[in-house]
SERO-4910 file (N, C-alpha, C, O; in steps of 0.05 Angstrom, whole numbers):
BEGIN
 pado doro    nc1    nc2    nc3   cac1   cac2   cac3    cc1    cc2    cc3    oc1    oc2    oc3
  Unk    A    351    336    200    338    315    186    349    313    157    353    334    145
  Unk    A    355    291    147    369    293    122    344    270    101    333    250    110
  Unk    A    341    280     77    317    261     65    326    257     35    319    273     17
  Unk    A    344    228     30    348    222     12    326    215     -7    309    199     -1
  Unk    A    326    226    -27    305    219    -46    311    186    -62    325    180    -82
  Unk    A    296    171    -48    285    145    -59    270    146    -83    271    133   -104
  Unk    A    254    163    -75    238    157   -100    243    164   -131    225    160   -147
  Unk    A    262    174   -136    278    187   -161    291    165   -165    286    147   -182
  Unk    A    306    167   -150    325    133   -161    305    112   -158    313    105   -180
  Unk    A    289     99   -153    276     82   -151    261     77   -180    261     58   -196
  Unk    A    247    103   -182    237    104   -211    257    108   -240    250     99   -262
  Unk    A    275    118   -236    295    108   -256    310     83   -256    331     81   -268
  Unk    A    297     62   -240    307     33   -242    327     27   -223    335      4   -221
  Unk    A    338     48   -205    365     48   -195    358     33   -165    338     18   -163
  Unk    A    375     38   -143    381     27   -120    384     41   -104    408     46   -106
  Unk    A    371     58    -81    381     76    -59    396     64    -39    405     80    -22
  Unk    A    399     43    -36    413     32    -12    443     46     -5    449     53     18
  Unk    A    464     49    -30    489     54    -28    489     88     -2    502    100     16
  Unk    A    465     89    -19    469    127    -11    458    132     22    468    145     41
  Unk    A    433    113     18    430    114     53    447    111     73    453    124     93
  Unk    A    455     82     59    481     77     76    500     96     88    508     99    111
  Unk    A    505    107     67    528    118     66    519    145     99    534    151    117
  Unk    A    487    155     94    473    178    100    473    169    131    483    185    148
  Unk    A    460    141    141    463    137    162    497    136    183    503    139    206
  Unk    A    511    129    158    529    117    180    548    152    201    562    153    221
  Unk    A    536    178    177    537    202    189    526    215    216    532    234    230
  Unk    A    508    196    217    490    202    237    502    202    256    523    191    260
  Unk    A    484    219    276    507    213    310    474    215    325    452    224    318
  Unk    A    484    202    348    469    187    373    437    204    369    437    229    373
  Unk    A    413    192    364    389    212    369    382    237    344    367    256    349
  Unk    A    394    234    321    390    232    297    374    221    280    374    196    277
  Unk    A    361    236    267    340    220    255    346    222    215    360    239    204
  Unk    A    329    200    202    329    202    178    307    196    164    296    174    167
  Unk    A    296    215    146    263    206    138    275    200    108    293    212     95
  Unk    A    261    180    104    259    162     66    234    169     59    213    162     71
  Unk    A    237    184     38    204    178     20    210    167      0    228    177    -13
  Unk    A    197    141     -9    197    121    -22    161    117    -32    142    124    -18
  Unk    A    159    103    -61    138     91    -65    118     68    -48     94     63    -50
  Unk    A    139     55    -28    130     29    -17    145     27     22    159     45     31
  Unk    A    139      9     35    150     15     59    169      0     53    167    -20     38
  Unk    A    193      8     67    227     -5     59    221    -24     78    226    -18    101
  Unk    A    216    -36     74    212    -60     93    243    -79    105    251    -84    128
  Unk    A    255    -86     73    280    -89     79    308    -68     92    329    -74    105
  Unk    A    299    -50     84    314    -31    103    310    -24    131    329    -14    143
  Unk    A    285    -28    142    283    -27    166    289    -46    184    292    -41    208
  Unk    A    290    -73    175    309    -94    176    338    -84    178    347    -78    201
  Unk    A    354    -82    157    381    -68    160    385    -44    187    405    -43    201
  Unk    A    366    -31    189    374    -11    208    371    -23    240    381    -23    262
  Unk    A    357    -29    231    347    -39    269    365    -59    283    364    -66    306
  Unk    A    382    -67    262    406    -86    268    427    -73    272    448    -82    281
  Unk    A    421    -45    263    450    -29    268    442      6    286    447     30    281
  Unk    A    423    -12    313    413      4    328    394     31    321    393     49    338
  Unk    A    377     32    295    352     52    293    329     41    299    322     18    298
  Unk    A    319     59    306    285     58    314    283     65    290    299     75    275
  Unk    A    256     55    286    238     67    261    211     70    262    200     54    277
  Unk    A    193     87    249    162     90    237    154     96    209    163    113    194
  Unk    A    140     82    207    131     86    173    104     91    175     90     81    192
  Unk    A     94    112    152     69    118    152     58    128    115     71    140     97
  Unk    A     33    117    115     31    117     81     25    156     83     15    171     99
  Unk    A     37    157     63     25    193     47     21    190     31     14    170     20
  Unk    A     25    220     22      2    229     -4      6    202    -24     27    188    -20
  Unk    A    -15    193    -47    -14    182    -77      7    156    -62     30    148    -69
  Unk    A    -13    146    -37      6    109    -30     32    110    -31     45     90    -31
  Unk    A     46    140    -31     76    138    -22     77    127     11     59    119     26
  Unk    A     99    131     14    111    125     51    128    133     53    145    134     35
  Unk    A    130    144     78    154    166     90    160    142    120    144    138    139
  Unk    A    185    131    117    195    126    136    223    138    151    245    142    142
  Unk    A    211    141    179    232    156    192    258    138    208    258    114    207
  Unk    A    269    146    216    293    121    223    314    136    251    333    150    245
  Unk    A    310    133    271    332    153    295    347    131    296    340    109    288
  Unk    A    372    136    306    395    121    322    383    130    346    375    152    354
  Unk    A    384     98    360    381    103    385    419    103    397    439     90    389
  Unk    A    413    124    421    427    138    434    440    105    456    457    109    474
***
């Protein structure tokens, strides 16, 4: 499981997209990737599911969200 921290860059104003990207495209078949983020990536789960992931999102602790993301096989 690999878990880019969103929420560091996010709160310093920045962009996590470059890095995910980069995180998924490592992935191999049935692999998974969890995001903890302030908010549900809504737009990213968009992006992924177009490029064959499943996903679930679920709120945690202090209204964060942890969304998880597999390549389907």
């Amino acid at each position: 499981m690999v878990v880019p921290k969103a929420r560091p860059i996010i709160a310093a104003g920045g962009e996590p997209l470059n890095k995910i990207m980069a995180v998924t495209a490592a992935l191999n078949d049935g692999e998974k990737l969890t995001i903890l983020a302030p908010f549900e990536p809504v737009p990213l789960e968009a992006i992924l599911s177009s490029q064959d992931f499943n996903h679930a999102a679920e709120k945690i602790e202090n209204g964060n969200r942890q969304a998880v993301f597999r390549r389907r096989p």
